[in-house]
mmCIF file of the C-alpha atoms, coordinates in Angstrom:
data_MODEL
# 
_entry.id   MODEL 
# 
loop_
_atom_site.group_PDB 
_atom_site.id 
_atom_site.type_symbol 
_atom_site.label_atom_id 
_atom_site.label_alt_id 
_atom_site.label_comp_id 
_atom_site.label_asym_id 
_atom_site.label_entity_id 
_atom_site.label_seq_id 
_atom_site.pdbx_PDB_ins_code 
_atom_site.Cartn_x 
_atom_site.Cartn_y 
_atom_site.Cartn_z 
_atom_site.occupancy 
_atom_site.B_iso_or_equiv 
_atom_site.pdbx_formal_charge 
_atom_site.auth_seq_id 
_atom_site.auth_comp_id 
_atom_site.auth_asym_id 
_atom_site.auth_atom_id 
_atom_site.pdbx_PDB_model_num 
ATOM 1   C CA . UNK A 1 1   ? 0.000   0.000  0.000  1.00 0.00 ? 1   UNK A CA 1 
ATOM 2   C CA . UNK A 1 2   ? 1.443   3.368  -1.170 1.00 0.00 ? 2   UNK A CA 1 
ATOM 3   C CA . UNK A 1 3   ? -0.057  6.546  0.798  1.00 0.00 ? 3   UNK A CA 1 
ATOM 4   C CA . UNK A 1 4   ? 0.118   10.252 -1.243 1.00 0.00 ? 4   UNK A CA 1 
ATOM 5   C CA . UNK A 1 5   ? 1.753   12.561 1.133  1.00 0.00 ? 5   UNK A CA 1 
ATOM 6   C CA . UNK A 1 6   ? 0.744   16.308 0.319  1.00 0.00 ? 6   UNK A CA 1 
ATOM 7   C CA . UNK A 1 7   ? 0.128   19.600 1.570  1.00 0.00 ? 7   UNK A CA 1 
ATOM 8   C CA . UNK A 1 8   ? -3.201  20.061 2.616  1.00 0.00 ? 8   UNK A CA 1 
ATOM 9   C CA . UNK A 1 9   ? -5.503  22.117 1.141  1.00 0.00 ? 9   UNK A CA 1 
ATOM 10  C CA . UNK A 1 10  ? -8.760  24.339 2.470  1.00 0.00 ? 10  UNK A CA 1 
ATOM 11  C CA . UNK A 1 11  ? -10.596 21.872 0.902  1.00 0.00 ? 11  UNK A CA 1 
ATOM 12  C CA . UNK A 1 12  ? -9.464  19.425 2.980  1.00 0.00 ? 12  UNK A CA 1 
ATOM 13  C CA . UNK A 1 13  ? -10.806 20.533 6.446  1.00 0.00 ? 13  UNK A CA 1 
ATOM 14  C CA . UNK A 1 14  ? -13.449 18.071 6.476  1.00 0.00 ? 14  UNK A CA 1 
ATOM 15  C CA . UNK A 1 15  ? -11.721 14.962 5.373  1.00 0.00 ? 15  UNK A CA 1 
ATOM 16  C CA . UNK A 1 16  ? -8.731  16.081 8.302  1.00 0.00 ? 16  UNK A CA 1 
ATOM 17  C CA . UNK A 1 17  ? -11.594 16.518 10.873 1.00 0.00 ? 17  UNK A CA 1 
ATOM 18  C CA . UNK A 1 18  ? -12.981 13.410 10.749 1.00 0.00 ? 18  UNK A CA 1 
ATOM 19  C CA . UNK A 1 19  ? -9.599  12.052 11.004 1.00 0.00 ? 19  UNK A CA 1 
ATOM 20  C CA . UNK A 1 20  ? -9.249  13.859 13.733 1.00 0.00 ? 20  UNK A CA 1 
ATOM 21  C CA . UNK A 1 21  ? -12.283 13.136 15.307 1.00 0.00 ? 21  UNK A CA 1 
ATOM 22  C CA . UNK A 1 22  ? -12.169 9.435  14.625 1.00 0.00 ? 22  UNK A CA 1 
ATOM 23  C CA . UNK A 1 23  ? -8.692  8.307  15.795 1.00 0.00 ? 23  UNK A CA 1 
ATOM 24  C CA . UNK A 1 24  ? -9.554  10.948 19.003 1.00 0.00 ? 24  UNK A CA 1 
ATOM 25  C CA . UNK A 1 25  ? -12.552 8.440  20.156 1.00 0.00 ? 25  UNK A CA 1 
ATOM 26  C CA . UNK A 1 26  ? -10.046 5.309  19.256 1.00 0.00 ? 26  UNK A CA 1 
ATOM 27  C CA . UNK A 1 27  ? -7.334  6.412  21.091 1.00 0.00 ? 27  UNK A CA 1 
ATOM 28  C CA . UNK A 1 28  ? -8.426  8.573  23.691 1.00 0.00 ? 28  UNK A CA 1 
ATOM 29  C CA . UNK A 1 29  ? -11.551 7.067  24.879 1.00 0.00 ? 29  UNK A CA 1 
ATOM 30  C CA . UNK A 1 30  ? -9.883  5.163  27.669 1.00 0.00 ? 30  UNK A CA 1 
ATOM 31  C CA . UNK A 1 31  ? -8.133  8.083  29.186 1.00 0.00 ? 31  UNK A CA 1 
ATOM 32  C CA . UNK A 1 32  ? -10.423 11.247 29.030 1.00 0.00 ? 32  UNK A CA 1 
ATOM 33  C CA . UNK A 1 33  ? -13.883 11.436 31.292 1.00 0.00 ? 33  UNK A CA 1 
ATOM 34  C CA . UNK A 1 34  ? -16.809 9.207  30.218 1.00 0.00 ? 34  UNK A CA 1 
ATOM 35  C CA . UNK A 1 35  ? -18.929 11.891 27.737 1.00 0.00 ? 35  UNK A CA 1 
ATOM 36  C CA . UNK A 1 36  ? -15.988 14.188 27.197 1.00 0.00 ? 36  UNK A CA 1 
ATOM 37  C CA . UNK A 1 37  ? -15.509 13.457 23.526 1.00 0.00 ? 37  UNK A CA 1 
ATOM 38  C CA . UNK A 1 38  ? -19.184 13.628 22.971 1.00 0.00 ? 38  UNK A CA 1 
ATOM 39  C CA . UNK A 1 39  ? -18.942 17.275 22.531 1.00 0.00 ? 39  UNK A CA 1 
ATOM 40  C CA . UNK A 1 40  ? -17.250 17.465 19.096 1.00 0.00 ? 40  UNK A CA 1 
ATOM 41  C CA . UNK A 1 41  ? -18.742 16.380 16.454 1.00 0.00 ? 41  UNK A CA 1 
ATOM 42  C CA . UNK A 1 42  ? -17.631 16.622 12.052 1.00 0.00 ? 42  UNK A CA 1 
ATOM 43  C CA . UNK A 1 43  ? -18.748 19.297 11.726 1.00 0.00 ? 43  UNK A CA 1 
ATOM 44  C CA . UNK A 1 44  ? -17.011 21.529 14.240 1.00 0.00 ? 44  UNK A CA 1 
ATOM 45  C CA . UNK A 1 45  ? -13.773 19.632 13.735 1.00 0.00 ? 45  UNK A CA 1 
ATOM 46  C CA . UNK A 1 46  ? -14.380 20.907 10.125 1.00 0.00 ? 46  UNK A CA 1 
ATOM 47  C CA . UNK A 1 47  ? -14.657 24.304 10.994 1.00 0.00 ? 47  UNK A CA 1 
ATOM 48  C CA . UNK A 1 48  ? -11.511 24.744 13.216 1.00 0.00 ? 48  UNK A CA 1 
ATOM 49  C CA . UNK A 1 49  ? -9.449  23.332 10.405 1.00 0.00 ? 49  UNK A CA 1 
ATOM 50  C CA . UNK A 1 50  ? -11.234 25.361 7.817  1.00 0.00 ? 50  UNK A CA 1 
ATOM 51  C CA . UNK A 1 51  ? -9.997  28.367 9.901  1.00 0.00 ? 51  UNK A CA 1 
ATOM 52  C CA . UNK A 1 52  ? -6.724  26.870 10.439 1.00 0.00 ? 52  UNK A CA 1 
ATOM 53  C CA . UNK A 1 53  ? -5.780  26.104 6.951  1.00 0.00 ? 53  UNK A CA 1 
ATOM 54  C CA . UNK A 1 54  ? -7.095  29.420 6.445  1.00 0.00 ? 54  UNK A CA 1 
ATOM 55  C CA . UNK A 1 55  ? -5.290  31.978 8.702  1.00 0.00 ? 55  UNK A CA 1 
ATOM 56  C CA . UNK A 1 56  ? -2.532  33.375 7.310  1.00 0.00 ? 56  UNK A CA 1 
ATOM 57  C CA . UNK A 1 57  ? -1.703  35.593 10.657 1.00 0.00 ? 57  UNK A CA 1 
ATOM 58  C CA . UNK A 1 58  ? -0.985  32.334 12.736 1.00 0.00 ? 58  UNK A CA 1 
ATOM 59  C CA . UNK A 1 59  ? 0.638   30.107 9.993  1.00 0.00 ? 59  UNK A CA 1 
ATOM 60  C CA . UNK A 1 60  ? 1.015   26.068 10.249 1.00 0.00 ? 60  UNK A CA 1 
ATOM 61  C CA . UNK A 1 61  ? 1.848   23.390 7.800  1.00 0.00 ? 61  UNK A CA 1 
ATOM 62  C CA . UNK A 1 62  ? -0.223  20.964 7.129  1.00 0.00 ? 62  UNK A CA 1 
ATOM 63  C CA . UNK A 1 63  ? 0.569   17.396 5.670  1.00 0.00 ? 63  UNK A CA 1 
ATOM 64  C CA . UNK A 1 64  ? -2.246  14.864 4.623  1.00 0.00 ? 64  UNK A CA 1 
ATOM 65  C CA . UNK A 1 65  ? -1.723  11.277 3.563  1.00 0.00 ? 65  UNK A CA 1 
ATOM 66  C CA . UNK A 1 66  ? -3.554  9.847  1.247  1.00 0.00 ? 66  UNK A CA 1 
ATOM 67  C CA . UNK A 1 67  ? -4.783  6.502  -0.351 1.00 0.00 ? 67  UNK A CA 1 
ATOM 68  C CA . UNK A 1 68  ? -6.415  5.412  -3.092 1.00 0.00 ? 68  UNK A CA 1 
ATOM 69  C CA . UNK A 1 69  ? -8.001  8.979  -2.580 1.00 0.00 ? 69  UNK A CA 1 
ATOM 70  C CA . UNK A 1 70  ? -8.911  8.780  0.629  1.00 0.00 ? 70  UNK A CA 1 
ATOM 71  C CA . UNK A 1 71  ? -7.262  10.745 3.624  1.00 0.00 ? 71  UNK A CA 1 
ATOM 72  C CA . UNK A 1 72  ? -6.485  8.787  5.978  1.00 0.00 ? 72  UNK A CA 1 
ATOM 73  C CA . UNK A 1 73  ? -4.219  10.802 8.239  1.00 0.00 ? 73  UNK A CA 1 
ATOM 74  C CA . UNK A 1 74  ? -2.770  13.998 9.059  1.00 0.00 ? 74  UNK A CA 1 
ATOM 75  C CA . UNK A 1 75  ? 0.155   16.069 10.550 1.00 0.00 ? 75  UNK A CA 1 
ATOM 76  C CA . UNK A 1 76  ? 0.457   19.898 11.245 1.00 0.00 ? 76  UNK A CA 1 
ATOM 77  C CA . UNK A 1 77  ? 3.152   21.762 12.809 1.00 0.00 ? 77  UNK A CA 1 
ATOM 78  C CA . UNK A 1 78  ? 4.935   25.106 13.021 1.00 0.00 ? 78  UNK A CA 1 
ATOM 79  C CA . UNK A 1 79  ? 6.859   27.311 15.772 1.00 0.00 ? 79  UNK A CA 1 
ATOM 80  C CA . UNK A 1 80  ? 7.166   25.440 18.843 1.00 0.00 ? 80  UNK A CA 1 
ATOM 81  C CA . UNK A 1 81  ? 4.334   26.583 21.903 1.00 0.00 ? 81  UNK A CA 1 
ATOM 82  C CA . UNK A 1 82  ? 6.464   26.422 24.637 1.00 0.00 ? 82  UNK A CA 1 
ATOM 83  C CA . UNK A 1 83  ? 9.895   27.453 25.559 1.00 0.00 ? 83  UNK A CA 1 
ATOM 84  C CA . UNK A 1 84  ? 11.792  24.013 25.308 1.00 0.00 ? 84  UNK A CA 1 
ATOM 85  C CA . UNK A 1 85  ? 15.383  25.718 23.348 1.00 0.00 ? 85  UNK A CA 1 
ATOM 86  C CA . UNK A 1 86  ? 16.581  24.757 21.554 1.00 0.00 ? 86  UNK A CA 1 
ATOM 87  C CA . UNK A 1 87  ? 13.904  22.894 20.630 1.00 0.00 ? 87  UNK A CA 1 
ATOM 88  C CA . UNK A 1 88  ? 12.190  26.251 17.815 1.00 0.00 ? 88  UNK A CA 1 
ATOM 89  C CA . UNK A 1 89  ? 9.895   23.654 15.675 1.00 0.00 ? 89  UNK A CA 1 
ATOM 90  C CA . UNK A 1 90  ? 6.711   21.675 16.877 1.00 0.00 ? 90  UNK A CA 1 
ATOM 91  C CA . UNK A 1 91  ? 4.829   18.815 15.884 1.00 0.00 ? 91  UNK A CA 1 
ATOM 92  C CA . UNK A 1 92  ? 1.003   19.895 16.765 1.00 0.00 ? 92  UNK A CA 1 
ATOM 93  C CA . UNK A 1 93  ? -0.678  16.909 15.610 1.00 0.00 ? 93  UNK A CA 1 
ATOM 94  C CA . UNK A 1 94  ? -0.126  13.323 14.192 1.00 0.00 ? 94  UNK A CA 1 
ATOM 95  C CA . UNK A 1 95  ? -3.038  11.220 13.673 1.00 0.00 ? 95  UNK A CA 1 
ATOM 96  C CA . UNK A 1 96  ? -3.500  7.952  11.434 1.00 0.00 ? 96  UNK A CA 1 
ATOM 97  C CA . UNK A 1 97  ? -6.537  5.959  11.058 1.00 0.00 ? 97  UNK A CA 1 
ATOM 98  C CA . UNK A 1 98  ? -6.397  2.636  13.212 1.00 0.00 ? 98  UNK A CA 1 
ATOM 99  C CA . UNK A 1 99  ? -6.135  0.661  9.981  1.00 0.00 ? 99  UNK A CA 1 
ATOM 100 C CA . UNK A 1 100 ? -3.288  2.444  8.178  1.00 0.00 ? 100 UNK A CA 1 
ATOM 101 C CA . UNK A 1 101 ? -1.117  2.739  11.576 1.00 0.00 ? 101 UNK A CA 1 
ATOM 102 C CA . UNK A 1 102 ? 2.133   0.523  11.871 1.00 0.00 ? 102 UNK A CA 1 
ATOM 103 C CA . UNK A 1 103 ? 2.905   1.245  7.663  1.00 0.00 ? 103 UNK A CA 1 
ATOM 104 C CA . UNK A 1 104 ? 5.108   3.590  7.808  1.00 0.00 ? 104 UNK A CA 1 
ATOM 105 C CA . UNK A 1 105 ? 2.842   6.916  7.274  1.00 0.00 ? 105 UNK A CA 1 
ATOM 106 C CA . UNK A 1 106 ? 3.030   8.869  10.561 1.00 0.00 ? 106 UNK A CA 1 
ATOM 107 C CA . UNK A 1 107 ? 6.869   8.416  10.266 1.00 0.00 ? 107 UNK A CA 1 
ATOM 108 C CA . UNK A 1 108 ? 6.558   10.163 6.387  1.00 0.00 ? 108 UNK A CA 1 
ATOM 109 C CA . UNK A 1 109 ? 4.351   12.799 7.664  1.00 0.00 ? 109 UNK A CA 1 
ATOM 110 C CA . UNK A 1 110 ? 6.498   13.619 10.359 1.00 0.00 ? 110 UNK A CA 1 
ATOM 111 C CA . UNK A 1 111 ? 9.596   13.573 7.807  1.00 0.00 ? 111 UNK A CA 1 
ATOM 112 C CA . UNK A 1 112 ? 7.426   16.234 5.774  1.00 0.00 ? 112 UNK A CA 1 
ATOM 113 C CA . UNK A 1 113 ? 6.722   18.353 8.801  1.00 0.00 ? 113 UNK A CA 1 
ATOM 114 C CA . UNK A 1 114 ? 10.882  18.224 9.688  1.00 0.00 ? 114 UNK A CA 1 
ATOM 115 C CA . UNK A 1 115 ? 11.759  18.765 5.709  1.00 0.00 ? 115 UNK A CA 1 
ATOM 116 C CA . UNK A 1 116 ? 9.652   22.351 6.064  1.00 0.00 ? 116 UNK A CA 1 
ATOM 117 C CA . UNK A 1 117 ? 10.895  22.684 9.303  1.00 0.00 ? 117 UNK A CA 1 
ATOM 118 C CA . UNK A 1 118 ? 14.755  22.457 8.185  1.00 0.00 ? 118 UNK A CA 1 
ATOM 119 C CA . UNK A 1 119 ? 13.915  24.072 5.279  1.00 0.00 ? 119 UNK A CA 1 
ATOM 120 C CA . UNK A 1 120 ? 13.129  27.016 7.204  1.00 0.00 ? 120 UNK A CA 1 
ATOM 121 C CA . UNK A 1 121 ? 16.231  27.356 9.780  1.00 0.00 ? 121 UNK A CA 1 
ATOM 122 C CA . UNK A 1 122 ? 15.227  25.204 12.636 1.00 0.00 ? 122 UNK A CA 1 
ATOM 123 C CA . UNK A 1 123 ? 17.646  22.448 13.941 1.00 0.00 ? 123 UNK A CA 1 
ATOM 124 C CA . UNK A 1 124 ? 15.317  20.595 16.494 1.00 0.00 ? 124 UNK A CA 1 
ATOM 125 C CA . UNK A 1 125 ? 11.608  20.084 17.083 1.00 0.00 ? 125 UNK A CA 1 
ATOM 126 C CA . UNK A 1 126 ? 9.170   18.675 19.832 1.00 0.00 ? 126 UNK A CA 1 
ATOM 127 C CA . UNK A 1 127 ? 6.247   16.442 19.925 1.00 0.00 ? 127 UNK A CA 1 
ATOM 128 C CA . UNK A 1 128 ? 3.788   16.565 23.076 1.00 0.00 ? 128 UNK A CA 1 
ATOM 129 C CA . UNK A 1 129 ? 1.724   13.034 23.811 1.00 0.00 ? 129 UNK A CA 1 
ATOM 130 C CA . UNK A 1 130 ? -0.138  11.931 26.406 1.00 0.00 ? 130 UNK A CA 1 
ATOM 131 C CA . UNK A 1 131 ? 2.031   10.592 28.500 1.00 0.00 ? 131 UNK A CA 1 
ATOM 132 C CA . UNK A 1 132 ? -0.567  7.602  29.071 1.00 0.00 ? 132 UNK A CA 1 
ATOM 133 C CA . UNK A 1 133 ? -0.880  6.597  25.451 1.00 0.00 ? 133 UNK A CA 1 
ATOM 134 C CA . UNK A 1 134 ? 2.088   4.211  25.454 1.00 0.00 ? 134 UNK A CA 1 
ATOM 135 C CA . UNK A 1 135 ? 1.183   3.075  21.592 1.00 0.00 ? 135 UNK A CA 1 
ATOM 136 C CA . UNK A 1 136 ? 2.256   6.842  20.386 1.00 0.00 ? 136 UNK A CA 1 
ATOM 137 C CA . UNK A 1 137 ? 5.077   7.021  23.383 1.00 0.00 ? 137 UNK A CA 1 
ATOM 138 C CA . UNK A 1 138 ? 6.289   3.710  22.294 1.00 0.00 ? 138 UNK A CA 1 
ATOM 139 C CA . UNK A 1 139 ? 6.258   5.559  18.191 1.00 0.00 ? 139 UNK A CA 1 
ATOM 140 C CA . UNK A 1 140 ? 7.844   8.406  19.410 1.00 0.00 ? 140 UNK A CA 1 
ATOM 141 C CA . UNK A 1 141 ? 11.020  6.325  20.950 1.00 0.00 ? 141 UNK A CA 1 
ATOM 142 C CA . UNK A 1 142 ? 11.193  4.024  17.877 1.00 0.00 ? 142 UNK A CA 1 
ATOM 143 C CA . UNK A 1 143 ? 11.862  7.066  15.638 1.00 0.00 ? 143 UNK A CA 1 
ATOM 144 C CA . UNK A 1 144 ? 14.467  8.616  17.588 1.00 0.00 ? 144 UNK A CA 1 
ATOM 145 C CA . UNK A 1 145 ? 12.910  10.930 20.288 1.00 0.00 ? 145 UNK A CA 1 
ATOM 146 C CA . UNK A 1 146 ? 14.070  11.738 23.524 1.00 0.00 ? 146 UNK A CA 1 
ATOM 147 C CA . UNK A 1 147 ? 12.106  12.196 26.488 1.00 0.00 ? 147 UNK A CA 1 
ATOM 148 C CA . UNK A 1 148 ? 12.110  15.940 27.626 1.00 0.00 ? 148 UNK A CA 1 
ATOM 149 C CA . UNK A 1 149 ? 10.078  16.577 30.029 1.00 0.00 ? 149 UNK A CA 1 
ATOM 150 C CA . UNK A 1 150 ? 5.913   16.450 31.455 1.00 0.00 ? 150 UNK A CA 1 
ATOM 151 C CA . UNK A 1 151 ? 3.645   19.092 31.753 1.00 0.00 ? 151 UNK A CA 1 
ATOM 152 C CA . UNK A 1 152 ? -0.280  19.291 32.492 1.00 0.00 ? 152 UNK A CA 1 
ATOM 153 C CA . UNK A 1 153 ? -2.563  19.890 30.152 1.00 0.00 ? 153 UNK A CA 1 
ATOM 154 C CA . UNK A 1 154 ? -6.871  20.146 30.445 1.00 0.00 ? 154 UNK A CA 1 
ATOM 155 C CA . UNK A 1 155 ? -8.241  17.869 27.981 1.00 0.00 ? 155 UNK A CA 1 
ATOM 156 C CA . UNK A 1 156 ? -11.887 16.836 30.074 1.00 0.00 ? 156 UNK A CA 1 
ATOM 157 C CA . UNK A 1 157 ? -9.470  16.758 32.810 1.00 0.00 ? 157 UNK A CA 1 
ATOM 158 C CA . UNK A 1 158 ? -5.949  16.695 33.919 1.00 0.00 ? 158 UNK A CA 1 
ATOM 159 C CA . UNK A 1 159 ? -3.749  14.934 32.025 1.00 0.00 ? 159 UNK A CA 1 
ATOM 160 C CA . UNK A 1 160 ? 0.290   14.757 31.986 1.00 0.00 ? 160 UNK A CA 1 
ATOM 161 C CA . UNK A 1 161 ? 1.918   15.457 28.089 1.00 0.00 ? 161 UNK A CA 1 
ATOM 162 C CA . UNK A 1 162 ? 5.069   14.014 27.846 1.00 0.00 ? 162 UNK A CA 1 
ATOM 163 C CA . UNK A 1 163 ? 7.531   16.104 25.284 1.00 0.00 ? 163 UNK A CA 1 
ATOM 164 C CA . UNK A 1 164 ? 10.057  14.017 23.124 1.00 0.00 ? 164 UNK A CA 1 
ATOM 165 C CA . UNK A 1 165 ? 12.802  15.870 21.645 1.00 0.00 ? 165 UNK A CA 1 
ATOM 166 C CA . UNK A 1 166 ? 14.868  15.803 17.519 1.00 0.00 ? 166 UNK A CA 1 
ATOM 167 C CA . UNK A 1 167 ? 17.770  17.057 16.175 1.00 0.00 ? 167 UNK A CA 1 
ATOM 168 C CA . UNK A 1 168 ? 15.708  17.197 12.399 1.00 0.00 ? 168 UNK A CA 1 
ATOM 169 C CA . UNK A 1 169 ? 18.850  16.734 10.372 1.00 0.00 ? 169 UNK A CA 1 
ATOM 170 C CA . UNK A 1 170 ? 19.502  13.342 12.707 1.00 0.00 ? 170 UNK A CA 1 
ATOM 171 C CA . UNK A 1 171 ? 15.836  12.057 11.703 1.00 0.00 ? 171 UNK A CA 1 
ATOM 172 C CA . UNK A 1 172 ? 16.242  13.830 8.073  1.00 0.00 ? 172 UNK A CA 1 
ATOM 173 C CA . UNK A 1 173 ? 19.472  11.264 7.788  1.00 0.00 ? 173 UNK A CA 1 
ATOM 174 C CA . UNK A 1 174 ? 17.643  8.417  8.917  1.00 0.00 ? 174 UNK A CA 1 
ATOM 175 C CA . UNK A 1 175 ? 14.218  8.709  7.432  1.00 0.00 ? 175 UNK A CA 1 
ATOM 176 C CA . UNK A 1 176 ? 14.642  10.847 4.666  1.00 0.00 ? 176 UNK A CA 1 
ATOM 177 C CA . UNK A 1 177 ? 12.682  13.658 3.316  1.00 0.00 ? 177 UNK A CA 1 
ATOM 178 C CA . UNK A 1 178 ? 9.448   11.815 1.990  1.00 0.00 ? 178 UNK A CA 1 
ATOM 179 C CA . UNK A 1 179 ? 8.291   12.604 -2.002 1.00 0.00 ? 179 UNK A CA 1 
ATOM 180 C CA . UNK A 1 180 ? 5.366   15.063 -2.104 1.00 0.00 ? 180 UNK A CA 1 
ATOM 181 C CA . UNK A 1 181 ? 3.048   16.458 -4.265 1.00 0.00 ? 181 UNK A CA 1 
# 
């Protein structure tokens, strides 16, 4: 199986929501409050990345993967939210349908993230996680991160992130700068 790995588009706001949505309820189900998720639904998700992939005055990248036509995940990034230096680059989101996890496409769309990111002057970049979702800790290790640090975030209710840190040319050497359209 071959996934498309592109820049999104406005057009795809909808097709990244659900996405988003989906592998939220898959993943995070077992570790936010009972009812928490309930309140988003498509069409909302839609809407905040219609007006992300839209605002020019708070800039992100956006990379979709797609196949046979189909989106299937996403990742979006830009300057780094908290002050880890010399970490200047951040990972904001990674999210793969159950089905297409484990082939190899979170790892290209985080190699398309770290391409733009090089591309524009950084040298390292961050991802947060939950530090209870050991299937995306465990990811995070396997492709080179290093733990960083915890903080507390408010997602239904108080939760720890964990931050794992990159040197991008390091992961640029090993995983390459994926082929986009």
């Amino acid at each position: 199986m071959s996934a498309l790995i592109r820049p999104a588009k406005l057009a795809d706001a909808r097709n990244i929501g659900m996405v988003q949505l989906d592998t939220w309820r898959s993943t995070y189900t077992p570790l936010v409050p009972a009812g928490f998720l309930d309140q988003f639904d498509y069409k909302e998700r839609e809407q905040v990345w219609r007006a992300r992939l839209s605002n020019a005055q708070a800039p992100q990248h956006v990379f979709v993967a797609e196949v046979d036509a189909q989106i299937v995940a996403f990742a979006s990034g830009g300057l780094a939210r908290t002050e880890d230096a010399p970490y200047t680059a951040e990972v904001y989101a990674l999210y793969v349908r159950e089905a297409y996890q484990r082939r190899g496409i979170g790892v290209r769309l985080v190699a398309a993230l770290a391409e733009r990111f090089a591309a524009e002057g950084h040298t390292h970049m961050l991802i947060w996680v939950l530090s209870e979702n050991r299937r995306a800790r465990a990811f995070y290790e396997a492709i080179g991160g290093t733990w960083l640090r915890e903080k507390l975030i408010n997602f239904g209710t108080n939760l720890l992130e964990s931050a794992y840190g990159y040197v991008i040319s390091d992961f640029l050497a090993r995983y390459g700068a994926p082929k986009t359209e």
